[in-house]
C-alpha positions in Angstrom: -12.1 11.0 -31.6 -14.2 11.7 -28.6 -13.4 15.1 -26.5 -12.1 15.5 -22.8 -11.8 18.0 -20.6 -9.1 18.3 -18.3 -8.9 20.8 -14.9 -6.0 22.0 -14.1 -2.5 23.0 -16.0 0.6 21.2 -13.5 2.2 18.5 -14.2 -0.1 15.5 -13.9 -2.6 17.6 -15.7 -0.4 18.3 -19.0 0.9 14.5 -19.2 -3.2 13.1 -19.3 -3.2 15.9 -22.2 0.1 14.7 -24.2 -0.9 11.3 -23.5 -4.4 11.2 -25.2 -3.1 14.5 -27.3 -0.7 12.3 -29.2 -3.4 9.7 -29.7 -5.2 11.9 -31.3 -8.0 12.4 -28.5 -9.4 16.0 -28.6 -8.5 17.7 -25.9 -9.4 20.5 -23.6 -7.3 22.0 -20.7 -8.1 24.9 -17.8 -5.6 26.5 -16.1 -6.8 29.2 -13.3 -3.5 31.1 -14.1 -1.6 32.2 -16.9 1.0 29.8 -16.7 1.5 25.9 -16.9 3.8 23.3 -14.8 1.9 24.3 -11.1 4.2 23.7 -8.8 7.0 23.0 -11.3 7.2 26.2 -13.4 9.1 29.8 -13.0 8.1 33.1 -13.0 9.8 36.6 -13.5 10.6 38.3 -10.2 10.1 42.4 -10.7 13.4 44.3 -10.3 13.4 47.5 -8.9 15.6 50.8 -9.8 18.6 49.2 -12.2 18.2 45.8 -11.4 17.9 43.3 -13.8 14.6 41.4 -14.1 15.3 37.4 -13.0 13.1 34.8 -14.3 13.5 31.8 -11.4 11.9 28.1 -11.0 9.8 28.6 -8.2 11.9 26.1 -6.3 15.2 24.0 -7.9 13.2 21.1 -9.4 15.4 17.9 -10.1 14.7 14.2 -11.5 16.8 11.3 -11.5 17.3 8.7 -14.3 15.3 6.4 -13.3 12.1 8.8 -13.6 11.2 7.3 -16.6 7.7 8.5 -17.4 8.6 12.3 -16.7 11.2 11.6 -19.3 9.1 10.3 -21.4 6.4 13.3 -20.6 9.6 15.6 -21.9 10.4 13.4 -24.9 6.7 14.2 -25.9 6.6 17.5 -25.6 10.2 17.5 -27.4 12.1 19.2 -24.6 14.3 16.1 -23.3 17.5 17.5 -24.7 16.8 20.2 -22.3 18.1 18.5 -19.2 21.5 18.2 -18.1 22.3 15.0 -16.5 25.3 14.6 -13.5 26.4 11.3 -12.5 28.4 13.4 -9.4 26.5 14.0 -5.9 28.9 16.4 -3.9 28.9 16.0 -0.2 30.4 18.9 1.8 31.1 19.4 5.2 31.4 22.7 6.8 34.8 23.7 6.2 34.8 22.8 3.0 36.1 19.3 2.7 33.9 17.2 -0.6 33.2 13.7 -0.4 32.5 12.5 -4.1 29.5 9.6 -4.7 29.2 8.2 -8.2 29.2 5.0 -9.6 32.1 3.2 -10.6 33.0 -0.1 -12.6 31.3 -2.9 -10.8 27.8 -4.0 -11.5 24.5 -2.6 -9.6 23.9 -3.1 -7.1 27.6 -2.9 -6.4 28.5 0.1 -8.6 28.9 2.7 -5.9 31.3 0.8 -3.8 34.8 2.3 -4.4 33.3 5.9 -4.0 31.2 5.2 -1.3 34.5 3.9 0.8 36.4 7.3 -0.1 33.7 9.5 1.3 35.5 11.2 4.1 32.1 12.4 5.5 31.2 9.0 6.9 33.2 7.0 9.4 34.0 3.1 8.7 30.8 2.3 11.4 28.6 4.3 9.6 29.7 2.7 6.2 29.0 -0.5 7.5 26.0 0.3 8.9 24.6 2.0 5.6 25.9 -1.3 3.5 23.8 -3.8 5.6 21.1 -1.2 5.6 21.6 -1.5 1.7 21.6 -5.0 1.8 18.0 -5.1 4.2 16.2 -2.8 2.0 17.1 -5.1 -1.3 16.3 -8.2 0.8 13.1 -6.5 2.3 11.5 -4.1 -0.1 9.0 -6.8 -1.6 8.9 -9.2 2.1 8.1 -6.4 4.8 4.2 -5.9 4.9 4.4 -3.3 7.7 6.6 -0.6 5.4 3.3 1.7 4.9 3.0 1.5 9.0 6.3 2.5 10.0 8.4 5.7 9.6 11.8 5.5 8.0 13.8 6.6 10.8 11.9 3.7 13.0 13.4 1.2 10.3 16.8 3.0 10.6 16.9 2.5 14.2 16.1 -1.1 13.7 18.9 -1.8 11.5 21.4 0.2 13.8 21.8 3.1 11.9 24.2 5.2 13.7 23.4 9.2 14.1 25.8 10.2 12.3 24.6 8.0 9.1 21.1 8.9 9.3 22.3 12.6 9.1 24.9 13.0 7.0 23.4 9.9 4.4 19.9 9.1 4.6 18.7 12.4 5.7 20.7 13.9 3.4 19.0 11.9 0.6 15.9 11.2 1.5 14.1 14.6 3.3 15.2 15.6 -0.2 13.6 13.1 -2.8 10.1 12.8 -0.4 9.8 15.9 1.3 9.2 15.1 4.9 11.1 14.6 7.4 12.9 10.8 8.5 10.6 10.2 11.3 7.3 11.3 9.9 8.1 9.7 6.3 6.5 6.0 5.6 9.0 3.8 5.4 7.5 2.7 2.1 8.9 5.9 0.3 12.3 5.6 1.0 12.7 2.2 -0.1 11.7 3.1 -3.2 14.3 6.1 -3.7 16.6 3.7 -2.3 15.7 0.9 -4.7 15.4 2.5 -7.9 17.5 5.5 -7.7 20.6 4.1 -6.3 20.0 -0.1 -6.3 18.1 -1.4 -9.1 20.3 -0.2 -12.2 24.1 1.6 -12.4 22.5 4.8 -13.7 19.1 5.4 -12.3 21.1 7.8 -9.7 22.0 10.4 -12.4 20.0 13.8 -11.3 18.8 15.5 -14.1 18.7 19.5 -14.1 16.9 21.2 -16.8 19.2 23.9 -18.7 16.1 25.8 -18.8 13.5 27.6 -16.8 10.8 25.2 -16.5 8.1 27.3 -17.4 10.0 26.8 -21.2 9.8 23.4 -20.8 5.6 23.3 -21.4 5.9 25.7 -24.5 3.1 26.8 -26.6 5.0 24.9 -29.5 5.3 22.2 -27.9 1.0 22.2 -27.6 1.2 23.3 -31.2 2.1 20.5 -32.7 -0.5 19.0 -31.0 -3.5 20.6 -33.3 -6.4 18.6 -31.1 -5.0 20.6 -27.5 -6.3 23.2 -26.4 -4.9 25.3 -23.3 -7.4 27.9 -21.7 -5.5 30.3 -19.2 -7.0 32.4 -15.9 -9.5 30.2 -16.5 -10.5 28.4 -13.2 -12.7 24.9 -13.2 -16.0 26.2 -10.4 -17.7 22.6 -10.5 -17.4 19.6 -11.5 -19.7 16.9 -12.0 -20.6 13.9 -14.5 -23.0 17.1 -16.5 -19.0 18.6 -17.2 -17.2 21.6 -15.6 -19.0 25.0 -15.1 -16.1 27.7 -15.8 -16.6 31.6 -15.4 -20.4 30.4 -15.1 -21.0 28.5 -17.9 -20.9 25.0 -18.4 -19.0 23.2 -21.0 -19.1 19.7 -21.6 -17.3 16.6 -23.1 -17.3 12.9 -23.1 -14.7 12.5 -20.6 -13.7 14.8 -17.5 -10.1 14.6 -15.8 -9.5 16.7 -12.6 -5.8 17.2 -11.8 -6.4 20.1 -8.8 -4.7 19.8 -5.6 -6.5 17.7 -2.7 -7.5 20.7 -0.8 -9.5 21.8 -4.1 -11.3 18.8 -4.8 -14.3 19.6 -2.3 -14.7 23.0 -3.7 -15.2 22.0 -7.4 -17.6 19.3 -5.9 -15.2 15.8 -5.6 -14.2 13.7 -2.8 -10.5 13.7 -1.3 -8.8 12.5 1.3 -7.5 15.0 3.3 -3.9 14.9 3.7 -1.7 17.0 5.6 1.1 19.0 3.7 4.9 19.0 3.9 6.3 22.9 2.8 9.9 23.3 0.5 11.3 27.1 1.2 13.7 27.9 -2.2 16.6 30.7 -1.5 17.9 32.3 -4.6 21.1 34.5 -3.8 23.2 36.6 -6.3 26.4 37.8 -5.6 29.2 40.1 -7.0 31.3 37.5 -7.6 32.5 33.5 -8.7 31.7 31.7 -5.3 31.9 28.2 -6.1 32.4 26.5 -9.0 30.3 23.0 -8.4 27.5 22.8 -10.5 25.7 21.0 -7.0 26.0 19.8 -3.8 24.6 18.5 -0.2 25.4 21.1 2.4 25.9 19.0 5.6 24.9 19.5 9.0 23.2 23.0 8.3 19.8 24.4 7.5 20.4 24.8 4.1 20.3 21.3 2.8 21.2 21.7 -1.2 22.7 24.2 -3.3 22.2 24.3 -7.6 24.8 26.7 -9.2 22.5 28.6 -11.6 25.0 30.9 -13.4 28.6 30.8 -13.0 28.9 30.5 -9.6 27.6 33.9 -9.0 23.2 33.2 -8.4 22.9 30.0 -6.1 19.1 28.3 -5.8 19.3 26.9 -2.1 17.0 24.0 -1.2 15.5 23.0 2.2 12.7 20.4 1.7 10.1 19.4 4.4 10.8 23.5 6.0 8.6 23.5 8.9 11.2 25.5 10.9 11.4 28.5 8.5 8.0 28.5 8.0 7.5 31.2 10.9 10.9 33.1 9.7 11.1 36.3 7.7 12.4 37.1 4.2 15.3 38.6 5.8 16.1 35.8 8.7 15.9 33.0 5.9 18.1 35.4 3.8 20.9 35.4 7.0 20.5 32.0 7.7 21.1 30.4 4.2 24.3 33.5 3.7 25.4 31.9 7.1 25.6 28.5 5.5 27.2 29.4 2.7 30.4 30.8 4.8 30.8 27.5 6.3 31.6 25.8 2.9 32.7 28.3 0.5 35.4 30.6 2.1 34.7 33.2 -1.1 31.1 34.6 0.0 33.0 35.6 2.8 34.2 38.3 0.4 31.8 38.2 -2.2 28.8 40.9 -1.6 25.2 39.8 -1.9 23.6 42.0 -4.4 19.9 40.7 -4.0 18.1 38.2 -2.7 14.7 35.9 -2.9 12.7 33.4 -0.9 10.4 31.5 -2.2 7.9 29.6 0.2 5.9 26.5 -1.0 3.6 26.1 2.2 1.8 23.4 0.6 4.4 21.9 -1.7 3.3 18.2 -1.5 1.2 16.3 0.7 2.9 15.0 3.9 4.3 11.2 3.2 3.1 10.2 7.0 2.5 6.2 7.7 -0.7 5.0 7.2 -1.4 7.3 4.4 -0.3 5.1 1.3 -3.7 3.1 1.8 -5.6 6.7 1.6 -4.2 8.0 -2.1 -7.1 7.1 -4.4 -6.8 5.3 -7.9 -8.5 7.4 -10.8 -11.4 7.2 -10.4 -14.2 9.4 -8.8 -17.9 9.4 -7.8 -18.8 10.1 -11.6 -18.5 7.6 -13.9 -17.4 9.5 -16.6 -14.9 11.9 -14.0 -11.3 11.1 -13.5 -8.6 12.4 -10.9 -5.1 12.5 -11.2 -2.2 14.5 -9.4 0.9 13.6 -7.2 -0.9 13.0 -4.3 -3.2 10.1 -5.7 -2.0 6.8 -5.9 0.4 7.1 -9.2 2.7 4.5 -7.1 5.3 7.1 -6.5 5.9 9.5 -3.7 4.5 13.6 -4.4 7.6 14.1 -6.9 7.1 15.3 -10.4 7.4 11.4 -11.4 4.7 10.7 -9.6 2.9 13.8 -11.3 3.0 12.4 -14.7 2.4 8.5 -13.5 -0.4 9.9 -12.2 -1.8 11.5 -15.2 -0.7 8.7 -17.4 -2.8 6.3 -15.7 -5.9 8.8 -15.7 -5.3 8.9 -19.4 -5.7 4.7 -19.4 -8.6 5.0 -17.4 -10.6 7.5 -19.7 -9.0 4.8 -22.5 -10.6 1.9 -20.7 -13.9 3.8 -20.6 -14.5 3.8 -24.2 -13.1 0.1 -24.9 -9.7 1.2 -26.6 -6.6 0.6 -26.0 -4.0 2.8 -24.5 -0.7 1.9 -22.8 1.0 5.2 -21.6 2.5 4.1 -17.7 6.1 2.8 -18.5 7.0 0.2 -15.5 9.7 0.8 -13.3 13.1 -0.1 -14.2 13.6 -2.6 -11.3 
């Protein structure tokens, strides 16, 4: 089999390698650190004095059902069984009150009906308002040509949407799943979380949590089994051309080249990339003395803090604020008051419970801002070179920047290099819609 060379150990990076690794390609990966999964991986925080050392995920990483090809990324690597799926979605107000969403036993797209009508969060006009919204976006998603042009809260406003809907619902849902906020996200994006996470199929809702740190989710086993792949750690791509990749000054070569780095690399290592701006997630992990809460999840309403994982018995809590431009500019210890604030409002035990430690994680440049007009920028796979590929969430893997689109993304890098030498290869499963 003929030899590539891939740059670049996240996501999109190690699904082109267990794509054309199964196949039997020979492959060659560089990772500038020690670790794999980029964005998506977890790391040991140092403890000081007696503490305990924590290993954490960088930030609460979470799929749904309907991300099929990530799925199919973990079945590869033999690591499905390690995600937990929940077909619950708490919403809780301050105060405490839960409003319950999960499917029920009419058909999709009717399957969340009874649920939806008990959620105490929403009044009757905002229930009606989100059904026909429903209703458009099923009607629409496929007729609308101007969905790339507009934001989402512009096509929330058009269907009525009443305040208190787009905060306590589609915010709640969608700031979440893309990363940007309502009124600087294409509408484009949240159709699609709308259509094939909660309208195309009864299940593709579910979230999926792994049980594990992610970092144990890309295993060395995992890469052993694969004989033909080859991971190369602190070892950072300097060029690339159609010649091959110059690394710690020398030049190694292949038959193929895939580059999976970040946009804001690509001009460094010698590629073209649209430059895109970038939407930052801020990830509060809190441990206290004591049971808090016993939900495994929820949506925290109305607040800052817009998500909360239970991690370990109720005692360490992951918080979650997606598109974080306001906390950007805050300190460790401001973000640390603000979240503890929060959690008052809904669980009356940290009132008692004493915060033994505490740790903020910034992702400045998480994804790459979902703005209108942007869709039409994201590049297919391939590059100036011929025989040079590019993959990662933010070109065009047909998904927004989510871990799905990751893997799509390497996937069809993976076809390309394929195509190139006349064989076949079908990795990309299609959307269940």
């Amino acid at each position: 089999m003929a030899k590539v060379l891939i740059a670049g150990g996240g996501l999109a990076g190690l699904a082109t390698a267990a794509a054309l690794g199964r196949d039997g390609w020979e492959v060659e990966l560089f990772e500038a650190r020690a670790f794999l999964g980029g964005r998506a991986t977890s790391y040991a925080v140092p403890a000081g004095g007696e503490e305990v050392a924590e290993t954490i995920d960088n930030c609460q990483h979470v799929l749904l059902r309907c991300c099929i090809n990530l799925l199919d990324f973990y079945q590869r690597l033999g690591v499905r069984e390690r995600i937990n799926f929940y077909r619950e979605f708490y919403f809780i107000e301050p105060g405490g009150r839960i409003s319950t969403l999960k499917r029920g036993r009419l058909p999709a797209p009717l399957h969340f009906t009874e649920a939806f009508l008990g959620m105490h969060c929403l009044s009757l006009a905002d229930k009606v308002g989100i059904g026909k919204a429903l209703l458009a976006i099923r009607r629409e998603r496929k007729r609308r040509k101007d969905l790339d042009r507009i934001s989402m809260l512009d096509w929330l406003l058009q269907k009525r949407q009443t305040a208190h809907a787009i905060d306590r619902f589609w915010r709640q849902v969608l700031v979440s799943a893309v990363n940007e906020d309502l009124d600087k996200m294409a509408a484009i994006h949240g159709f699609q979380v709308f259509w094939l996470g909660f309208l195309a199929s009864a299940d593709g809702y579910e979230m999926g949590i792994p049980n594990v740190p992610l970092g144990d989710l890309y295993t060395a086993d995992a890469w052993k089994r694969m004989g033909n792949v080859r991971m190369n750690f602190r070892a950072p791509v300097e060029r690339i051309d159609g010649e091959g990749f110059i690394v710690g000054g020398e030049r190694v070569t292949a038959d193929r080249y895939v580059c999976t780095l970040p946009f804001e690399r690509m001009e460094a290592v010698g590629l073209r990339a649209p430059k895109f701006d970038h939407s930052p997630i801020t990830g509060v992990h809190l441990w206290f003395d004591r049971e808090v809460t016993t939900l495994p999840h929820a949506t925290l309403l109305d607040r800052t803090m817009q998500w909360m994982f239970n991690k370990d018995g109720g005692k360490y809590l992951q918080l979650v604020v997606s598109a974080s431009r306001d906390l950007t500019p805050l300190s460790r210890k401001e973000i640390i008051e603000i979240a503890v604030g929060d959690l008052r409002l809904y669980f009356p035990r940290v009132k008692e419970a004493k915060l033994v430690k505490a740790h903020v994680v910034k992702e400045q440049r998480a994804t790459f801002a979902a703005a209108p007009e942007t869709e039409a920028l994201r590049p297919g796979p391939e590059s100036e070179f011929t025989n040079v590929y590019i993959a990662g969430d933010w070109t065009r893997s047909g998904w927004p920047a989510t871990m799905e689109g990751a893997v799509r993304s390497g996937y069809i890098a993976a076809e390309a290099v394929c195509k190139s030498f006349g064989r076949p290869g079908q990795y990309l499963l299609a959307d269940r819609a």
